[in-house]
DOGUDREN-437079 format. One record per residue (C-alpha): chain; residue number from 0; residue in three letters; x, y, z. Coordinates in Angstrom, 3 decimals, m for minus. Layout:
! DOGUDREN-437079
@chain A; resi NUM; resn ALA; c1 X; c2 Y; c3 Z
...
! end
This chain:
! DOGUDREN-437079
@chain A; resi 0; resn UNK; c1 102.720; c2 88.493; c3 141.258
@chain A; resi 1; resn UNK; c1 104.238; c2 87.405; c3 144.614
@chain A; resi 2; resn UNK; c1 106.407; c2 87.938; c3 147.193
@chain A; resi 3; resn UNK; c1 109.580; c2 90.084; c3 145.141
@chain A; resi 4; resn UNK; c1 107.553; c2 91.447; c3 142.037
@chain A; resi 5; resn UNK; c1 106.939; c2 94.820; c3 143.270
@chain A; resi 6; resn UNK; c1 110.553; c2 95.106; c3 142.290
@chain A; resi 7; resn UNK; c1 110.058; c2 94.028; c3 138.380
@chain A; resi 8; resn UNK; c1 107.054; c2 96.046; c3 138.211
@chain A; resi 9; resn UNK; c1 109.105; c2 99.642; c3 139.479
@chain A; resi 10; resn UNK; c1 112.397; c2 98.293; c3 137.334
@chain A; resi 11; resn UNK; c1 109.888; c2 98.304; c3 133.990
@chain A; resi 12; resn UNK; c1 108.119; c2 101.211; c3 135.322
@chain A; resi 13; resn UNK; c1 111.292; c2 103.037; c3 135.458
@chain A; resi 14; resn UNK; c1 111.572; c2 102.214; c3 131.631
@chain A; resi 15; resn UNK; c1 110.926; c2 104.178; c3 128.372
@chain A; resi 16; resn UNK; c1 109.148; c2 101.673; c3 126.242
@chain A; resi 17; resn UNK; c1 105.309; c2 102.347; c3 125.705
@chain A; resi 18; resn UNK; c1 103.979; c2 98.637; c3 125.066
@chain A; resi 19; resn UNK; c1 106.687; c2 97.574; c3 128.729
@chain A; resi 20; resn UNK; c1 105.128; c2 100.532; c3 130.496
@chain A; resi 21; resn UNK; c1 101.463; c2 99.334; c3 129.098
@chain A; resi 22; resn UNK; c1 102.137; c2 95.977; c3 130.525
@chain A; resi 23; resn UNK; c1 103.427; c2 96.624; c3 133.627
@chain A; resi 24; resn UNK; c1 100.249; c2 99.164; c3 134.677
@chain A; resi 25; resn UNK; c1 98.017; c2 96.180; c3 133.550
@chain A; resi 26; resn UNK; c1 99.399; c2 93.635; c3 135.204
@chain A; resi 27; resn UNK; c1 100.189; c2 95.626; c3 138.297
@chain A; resi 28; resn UNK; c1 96.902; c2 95.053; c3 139.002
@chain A; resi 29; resn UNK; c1 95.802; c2 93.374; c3 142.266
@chain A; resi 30; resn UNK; c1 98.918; c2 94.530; c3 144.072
@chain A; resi 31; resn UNK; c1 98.928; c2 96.210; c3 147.473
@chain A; resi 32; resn UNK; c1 99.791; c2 99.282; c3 146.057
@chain A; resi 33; resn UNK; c1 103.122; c2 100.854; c3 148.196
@chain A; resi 34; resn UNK; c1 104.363; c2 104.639; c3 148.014
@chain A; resi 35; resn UNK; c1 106.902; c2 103.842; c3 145.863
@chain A; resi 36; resn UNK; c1 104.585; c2 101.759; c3 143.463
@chain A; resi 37; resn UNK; c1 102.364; c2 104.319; c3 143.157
@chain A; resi 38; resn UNK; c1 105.136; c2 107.261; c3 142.495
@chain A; resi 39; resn UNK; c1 106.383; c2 105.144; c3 140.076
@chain A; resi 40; resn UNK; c1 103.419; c2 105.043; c3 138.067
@chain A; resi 41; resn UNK; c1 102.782; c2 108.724; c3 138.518
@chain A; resi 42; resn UNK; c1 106.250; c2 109.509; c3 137.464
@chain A; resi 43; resn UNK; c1 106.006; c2 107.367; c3 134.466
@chain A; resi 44; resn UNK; c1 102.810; c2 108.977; c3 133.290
@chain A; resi 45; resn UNK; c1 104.554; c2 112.308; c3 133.916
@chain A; resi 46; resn UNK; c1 107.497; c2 111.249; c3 131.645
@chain A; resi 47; resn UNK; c1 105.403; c2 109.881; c3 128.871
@chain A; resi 48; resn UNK; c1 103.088; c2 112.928; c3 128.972
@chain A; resi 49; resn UNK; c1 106.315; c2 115.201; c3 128.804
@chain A; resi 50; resn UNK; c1 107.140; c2 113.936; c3 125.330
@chain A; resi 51; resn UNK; c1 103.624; c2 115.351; c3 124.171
@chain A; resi 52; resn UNK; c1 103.486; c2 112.195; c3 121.773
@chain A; resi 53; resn UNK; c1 99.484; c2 111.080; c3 120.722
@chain A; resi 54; resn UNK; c1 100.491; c2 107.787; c3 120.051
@chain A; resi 55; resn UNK; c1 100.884; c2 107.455; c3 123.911
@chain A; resi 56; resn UNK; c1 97.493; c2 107.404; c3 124.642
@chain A; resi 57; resn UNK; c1 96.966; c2 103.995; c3 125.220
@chain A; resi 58; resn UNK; c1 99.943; c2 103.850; c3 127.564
@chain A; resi 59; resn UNK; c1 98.804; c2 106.574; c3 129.279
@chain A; resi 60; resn UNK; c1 95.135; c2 105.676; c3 129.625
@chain A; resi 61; resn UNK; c1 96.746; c2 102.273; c3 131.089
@chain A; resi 62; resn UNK; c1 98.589; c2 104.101; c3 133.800
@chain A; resi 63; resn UNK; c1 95.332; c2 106.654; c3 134.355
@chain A; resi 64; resn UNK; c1 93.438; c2 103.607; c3 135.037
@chain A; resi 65; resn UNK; c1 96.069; c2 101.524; c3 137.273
@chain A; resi 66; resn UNK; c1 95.777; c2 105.143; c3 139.701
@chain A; resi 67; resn UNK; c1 92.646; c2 105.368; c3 139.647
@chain A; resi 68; resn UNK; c1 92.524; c2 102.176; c3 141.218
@chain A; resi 69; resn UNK; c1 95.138; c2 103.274; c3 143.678
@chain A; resi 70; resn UNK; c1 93.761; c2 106.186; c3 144.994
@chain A; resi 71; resn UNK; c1 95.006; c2 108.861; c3 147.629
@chain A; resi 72; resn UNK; c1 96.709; c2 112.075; c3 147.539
@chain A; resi 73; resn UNK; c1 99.500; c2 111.558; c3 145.036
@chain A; resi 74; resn UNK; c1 97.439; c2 110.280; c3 142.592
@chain A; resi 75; resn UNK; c1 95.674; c2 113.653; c3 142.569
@chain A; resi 76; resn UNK; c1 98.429; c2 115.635; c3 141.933
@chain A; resi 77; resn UNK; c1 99.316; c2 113.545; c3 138.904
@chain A; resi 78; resn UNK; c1 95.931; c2 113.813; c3 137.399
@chain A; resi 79; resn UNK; c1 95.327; c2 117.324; c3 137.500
@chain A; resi 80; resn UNK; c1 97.250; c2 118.730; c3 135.409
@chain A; resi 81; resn UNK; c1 95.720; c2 115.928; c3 132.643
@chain A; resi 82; resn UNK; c1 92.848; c2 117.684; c3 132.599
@chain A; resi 83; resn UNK; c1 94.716; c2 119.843; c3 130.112
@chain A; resi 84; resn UNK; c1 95.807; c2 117.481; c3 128.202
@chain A; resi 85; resn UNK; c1 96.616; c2 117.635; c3 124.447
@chain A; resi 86; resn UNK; c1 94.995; c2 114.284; c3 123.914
@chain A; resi 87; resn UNK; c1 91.277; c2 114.445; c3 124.496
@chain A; resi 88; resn UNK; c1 91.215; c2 110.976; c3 125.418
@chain A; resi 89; resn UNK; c1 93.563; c2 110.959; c3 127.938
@chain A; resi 90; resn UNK; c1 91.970; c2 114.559; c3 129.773
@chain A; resi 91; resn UNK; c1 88.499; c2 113.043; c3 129.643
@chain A; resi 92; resn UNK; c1 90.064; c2 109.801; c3 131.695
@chain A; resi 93; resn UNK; c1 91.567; c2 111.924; c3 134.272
@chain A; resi 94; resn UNK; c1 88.550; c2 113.790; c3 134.835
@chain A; resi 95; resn UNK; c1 86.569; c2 110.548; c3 135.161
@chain A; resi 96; resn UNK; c1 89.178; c2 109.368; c3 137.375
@chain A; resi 97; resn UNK; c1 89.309; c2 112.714; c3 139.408
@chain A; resi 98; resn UNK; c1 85.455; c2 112.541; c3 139.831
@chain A; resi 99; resn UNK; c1 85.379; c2 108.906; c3 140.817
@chain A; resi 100; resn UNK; c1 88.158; c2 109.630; c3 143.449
@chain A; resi 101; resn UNK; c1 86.880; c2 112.732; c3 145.344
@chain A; resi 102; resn UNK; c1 83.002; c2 113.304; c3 144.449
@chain A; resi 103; resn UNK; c1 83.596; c2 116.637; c3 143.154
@chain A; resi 104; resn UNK; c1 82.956; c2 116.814; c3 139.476
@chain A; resi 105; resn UNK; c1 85.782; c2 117.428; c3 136.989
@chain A; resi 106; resn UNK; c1 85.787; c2 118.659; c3 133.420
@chain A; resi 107; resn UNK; c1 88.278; c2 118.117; c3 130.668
@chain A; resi 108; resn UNK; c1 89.886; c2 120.912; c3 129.002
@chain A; resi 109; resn UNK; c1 91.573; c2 119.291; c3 126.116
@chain A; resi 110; resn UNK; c1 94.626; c2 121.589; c3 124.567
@chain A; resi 111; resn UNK; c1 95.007; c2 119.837; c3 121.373
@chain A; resi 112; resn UNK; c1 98.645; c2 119.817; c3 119.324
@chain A; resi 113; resn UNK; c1 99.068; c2 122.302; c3 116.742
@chain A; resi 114; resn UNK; c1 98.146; c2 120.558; c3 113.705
@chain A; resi 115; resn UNK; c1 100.451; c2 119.386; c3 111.010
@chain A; resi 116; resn UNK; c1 101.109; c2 121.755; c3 107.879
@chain A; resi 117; resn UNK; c1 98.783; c2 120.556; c3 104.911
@chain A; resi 118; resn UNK; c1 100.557; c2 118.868; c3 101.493
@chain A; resi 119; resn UNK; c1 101.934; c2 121.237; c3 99.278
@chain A; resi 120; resn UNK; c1 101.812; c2 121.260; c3 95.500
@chain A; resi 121; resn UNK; c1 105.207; c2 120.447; c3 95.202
@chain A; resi 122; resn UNK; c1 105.345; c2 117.455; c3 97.545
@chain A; resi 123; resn UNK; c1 102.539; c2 116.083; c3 95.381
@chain A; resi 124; resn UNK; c1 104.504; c2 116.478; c3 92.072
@chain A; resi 125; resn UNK; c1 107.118; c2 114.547; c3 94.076
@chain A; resi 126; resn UNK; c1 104.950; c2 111.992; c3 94.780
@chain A; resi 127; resn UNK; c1 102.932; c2 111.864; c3 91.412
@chain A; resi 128; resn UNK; c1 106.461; c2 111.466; c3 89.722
@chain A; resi 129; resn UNK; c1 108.484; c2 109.157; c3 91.617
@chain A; resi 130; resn UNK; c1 108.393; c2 106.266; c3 93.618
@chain A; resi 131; resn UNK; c1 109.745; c2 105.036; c3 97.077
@chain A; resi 132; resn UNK; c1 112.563; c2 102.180; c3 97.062
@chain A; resi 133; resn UNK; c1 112.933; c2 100.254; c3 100.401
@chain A; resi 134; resn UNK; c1 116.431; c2 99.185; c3 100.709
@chain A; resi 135; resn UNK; c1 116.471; c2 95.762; c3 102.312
@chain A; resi 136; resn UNK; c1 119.436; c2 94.864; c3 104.388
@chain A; resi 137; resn UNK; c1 118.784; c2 91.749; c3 102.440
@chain A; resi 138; resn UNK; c1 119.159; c2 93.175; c3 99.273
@chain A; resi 139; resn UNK; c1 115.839; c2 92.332; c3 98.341
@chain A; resi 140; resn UNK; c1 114.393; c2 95.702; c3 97.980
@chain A; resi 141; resn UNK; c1 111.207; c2 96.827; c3 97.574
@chain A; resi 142; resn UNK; c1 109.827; c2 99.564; c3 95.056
@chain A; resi 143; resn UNK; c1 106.239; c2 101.318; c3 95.965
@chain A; resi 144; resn UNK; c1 104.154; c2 103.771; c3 94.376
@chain A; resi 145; resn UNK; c1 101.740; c2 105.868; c3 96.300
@chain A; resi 146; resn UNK; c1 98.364; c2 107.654; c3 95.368
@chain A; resi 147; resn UNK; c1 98.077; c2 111.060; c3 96.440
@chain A; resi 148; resn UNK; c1 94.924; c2 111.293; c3 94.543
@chain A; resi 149; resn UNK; c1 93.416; c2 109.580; c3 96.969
@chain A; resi 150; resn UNK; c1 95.675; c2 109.385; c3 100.500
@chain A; resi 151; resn UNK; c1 97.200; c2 112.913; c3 100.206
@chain A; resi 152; resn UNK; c1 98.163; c2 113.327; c3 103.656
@chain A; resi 153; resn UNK; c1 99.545; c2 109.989; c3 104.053
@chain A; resi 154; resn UNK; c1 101.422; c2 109.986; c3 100.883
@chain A; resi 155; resn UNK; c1 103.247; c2 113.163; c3 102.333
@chain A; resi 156; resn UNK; c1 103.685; c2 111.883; c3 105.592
@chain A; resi 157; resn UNK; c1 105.453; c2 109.339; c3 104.045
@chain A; resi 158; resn UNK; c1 107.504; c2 111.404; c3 102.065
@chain A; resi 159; resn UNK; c1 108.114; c2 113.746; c3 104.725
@chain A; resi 160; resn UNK; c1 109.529; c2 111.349; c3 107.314
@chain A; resi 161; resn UNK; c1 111.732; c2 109.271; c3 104.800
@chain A; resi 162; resn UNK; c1 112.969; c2 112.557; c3 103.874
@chain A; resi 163; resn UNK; c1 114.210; c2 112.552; c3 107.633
@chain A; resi 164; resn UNK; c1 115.429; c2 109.234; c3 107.628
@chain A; resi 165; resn UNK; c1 112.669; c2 108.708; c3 109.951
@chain A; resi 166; resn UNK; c1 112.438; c2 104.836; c3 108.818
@chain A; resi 167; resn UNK; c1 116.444; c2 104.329; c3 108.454
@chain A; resi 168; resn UNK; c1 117.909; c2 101.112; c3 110.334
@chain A; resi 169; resn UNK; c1 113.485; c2 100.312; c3 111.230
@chain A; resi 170; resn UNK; c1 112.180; c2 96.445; c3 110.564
@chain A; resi 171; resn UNK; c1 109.191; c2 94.228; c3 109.473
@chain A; resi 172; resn UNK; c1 108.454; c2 93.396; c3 112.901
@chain A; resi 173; resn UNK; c1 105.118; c2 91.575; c3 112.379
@chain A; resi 174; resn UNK; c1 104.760; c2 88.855; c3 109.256
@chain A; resi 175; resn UNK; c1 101.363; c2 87.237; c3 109.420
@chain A; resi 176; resn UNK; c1 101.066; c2 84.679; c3 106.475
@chain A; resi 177; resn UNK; c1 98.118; c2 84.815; c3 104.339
@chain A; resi 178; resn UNK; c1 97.148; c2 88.452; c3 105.439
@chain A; resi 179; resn UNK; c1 100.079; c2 90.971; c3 105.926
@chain A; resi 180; resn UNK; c1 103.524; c2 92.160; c3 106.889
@chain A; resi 181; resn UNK; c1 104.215; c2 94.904; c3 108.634
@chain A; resi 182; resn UNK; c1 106.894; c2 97.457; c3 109.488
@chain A; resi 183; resn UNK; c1 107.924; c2 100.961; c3 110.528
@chain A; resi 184; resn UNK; c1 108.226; c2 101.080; c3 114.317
@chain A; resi 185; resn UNK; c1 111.071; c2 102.163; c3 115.886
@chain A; resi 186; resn UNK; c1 110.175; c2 99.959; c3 118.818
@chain A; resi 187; resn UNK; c1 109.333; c2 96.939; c3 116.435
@chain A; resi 188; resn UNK; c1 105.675; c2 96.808; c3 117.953
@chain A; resi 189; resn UNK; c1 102.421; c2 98.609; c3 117.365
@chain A; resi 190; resn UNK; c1 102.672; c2 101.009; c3 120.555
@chain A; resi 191; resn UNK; c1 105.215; c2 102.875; c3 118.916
@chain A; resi 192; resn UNK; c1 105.309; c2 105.409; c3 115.686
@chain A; resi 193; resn UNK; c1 105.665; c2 108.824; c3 114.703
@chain A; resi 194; resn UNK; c1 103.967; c2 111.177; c3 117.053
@chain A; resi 195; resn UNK; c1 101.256; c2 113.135; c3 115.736
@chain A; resi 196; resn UNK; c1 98.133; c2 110.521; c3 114.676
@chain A; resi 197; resn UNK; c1 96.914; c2 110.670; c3 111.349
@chain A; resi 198; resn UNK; c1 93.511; c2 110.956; c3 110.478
@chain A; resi 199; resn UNK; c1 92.073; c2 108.070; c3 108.184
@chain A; resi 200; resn UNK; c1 91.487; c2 108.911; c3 104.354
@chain A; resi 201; resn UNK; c1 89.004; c2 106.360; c3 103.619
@chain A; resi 202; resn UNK; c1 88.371; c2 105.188; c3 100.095
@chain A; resi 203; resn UNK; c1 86.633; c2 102.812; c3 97.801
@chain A; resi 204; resn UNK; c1 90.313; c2 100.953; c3 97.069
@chain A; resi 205; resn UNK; c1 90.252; c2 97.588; c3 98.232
@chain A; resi 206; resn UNK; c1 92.682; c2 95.333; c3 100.485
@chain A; resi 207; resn UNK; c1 94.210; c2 93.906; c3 96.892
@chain A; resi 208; resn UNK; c1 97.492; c2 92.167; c3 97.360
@chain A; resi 209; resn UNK; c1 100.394; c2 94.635; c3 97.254
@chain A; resi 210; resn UNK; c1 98.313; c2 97.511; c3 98.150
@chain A; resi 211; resn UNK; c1 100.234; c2 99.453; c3 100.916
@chain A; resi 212; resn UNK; c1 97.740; c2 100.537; c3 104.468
@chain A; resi 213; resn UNK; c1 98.114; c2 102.412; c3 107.209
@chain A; resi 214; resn UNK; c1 98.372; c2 100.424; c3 110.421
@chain A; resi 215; resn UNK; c1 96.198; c2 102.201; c3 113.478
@chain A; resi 216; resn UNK; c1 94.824; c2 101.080; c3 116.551
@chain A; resi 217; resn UNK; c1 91.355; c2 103.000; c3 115.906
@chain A; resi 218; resn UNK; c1 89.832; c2 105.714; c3 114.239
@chain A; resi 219; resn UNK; c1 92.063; c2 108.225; c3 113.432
@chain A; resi 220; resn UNK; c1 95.035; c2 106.895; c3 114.935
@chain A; resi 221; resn UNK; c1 97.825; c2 106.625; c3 112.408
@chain A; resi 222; resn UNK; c1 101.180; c2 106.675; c3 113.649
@chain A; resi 223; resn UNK; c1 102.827; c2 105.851; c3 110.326
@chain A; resi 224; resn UNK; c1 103.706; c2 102.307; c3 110.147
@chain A; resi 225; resn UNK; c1 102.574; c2 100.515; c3 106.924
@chain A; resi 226; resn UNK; c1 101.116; c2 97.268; c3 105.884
@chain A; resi 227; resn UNK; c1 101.744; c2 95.264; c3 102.362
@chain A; resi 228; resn UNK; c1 98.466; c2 93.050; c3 102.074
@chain A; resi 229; resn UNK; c1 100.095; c2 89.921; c3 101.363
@chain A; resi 230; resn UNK; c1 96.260; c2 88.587; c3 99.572
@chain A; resi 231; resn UNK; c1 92.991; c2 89.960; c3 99.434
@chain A; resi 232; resn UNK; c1 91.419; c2 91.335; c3 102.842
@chain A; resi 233; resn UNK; c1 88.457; c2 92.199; c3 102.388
@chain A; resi 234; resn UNK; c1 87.918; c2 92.274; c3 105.966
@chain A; resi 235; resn UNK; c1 90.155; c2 95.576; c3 105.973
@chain A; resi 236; resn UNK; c1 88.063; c2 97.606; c3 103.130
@chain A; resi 237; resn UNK; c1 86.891; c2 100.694; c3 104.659
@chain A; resi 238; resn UNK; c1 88.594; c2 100.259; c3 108.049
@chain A; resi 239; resn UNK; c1 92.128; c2 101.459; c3 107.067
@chain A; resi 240; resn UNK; c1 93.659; c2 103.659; c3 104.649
@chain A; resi 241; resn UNK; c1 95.023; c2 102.356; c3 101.341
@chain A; resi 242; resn UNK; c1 97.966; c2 104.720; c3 100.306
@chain A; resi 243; resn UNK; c1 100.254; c2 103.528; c3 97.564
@chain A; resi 244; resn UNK; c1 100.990; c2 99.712; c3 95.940
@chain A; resi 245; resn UNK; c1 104.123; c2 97.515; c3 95.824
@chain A; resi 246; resn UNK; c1 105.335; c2 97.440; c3 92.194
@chain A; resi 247; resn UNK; c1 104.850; c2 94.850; c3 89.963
@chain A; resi 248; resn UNK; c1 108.188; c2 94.200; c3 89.998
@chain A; resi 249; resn UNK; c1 109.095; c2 94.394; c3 93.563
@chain A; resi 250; resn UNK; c1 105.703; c2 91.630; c3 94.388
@chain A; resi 251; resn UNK; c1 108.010; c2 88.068; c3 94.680
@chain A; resi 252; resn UNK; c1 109.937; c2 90.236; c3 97.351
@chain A; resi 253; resn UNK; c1 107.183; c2 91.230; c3 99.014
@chain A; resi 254; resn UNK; c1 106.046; c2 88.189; c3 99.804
@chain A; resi 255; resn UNK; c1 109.791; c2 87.278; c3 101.125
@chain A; resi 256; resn UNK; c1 110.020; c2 89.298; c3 103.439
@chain A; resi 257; resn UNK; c1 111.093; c2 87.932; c3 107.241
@chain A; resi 258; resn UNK; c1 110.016; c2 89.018; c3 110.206
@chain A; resi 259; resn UNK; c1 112.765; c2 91.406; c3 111.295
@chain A; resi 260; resn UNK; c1 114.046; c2 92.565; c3 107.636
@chain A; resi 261; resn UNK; c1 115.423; c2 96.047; c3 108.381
@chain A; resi 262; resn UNK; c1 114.810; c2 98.648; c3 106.277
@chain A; resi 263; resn UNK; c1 118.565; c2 100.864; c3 105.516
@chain A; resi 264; resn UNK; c1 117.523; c2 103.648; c3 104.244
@chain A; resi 265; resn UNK; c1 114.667; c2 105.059; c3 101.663
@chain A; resi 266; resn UNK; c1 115.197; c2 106.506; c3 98.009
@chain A; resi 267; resn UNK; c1 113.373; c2 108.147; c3 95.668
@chain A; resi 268; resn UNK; c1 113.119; c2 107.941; c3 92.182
@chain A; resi 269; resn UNK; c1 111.662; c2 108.284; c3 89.043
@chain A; resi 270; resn UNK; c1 108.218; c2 106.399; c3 88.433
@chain A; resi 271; resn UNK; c1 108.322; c2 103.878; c3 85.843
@chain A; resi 272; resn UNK; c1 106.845; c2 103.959; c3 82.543
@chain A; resi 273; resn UNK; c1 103.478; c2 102.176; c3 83.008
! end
């Protein structure tokens, strides 16, 4: 943070990336804050909030934060119109922030998203009759089976956004021995997944290994990236949602999977006999 980084901080700030963006209001911290530091911020919260994405938020409430700090009139003009927000989150920080900056008391007037369409009976047969095959660049692919009974609107989530090619040419970015690996990001990192969060579907299934979760960064925060459990984690039961399990079959590949495996493309077929 010395004499020249004002210059790295606006070059990242200029960027798209959630987690870069993230880092750069955090560790912007604690420096004189200039015009065109604090436009840069503002414009980057403008351009994130444009792309009326909830998995965001945490970007967002980084950059809400790193103004508040700043202060003065721009600021206020960038935190306005948050008070309108579609993420509740994000409009109760700005009217915190707005408060804390001029006195006056502000209220947050939340305008949530228009929620997804519900599973339909025929996106359920799908998924009660076939199963998912993850094919591995490697060649090593991987076969899973997913339990509507119990995840519905995961399951179809799923389904829905492999029907897209949503997770064509994605990776395993994160491959933690001993507990899980991870994958479906299409910036290879947690900040960034499908838009609209998913709400948790909490069951009694346990964290066996091969059970397939649903990766979130709190309550109600799905974004779509999965987890294989790798062993029993216990640790996880009633914290995440279990959706689906790795075959049988597909298990040894499972547990060879590399960090940075990419997933080519999804196909569906018929379930095995049990």
């Amino acid at each position: 943070k010395g004499n020249g980084a004002e210059a790295h901080f606006l070059a990242a700030l200029a960027r798209g990336e959630y987690q870069l963006l993230l880092t750069a209001a955090t560790e912007s911290k604690g420096l004189t804050p200039t015009r065109a530091m604090t436009f840069a911020i503002a414009d980057a919260l403008r351009r994130v909030t444009a792309q009326k994405r909830e998995t965001s938020r945490d970007t967002r409430l980084a950059l809400i934060q790193r103004l508040r700090e700043i202060g003065g009139g721009d600021v206020h003009d960038a935190l306005i119109l948050l008070l309108r927000d579609f993420d509740p989150k994000v409009a109760i920080a700005a009217a915190d922030a707005m408060t804390a900056l001029t006195g006056s008391s502000y209220a947050a007037q939340p305008q949530p998203l228009p929620l997804q369409p519900l599973p339909s009976a025929s996106e359920i047969a799908t998924l009660n009759t076939r199963q998912a095959v993850l094919v591995m660049e490697t060649g090593k692919n991987i076969e899973l089976e997913f339990d509507p009974g119990v995840a519905p609107i995961t399951a179809v989530r799923f389904l829905r956004l492999s029907n897209a090619n949503y997770f064509d040419g994605l990776t395993f970015h994160r491959v933690v021995p001993n507990f899980v690996v991870q994958g479906g990001s299409p910036g290879a990192n947690e900040y960034a997944g499908d838009g609209p969060f998913l709400r948790d579907e909490i069951s009694t299934r346990t964290h066996a290994p091969g059970t397939i979760g649903l990766s979130t960064r709190g309550r109600d925060t799905g974004d779509a990236q999965l987890f294989l459990n790798l062993v029993d984690n216990p640790r996880l039961d009633f914290e995440y949602t279990i959706f689906g399990d790795v075959s049988a079959s597909s298990l040894t590949r499972m547990y060879e999977i590399l960090e940075g495996d990419v997933i080519r493309d999804v196909r569906w077929v018929p379930k095995r006999p049990n």
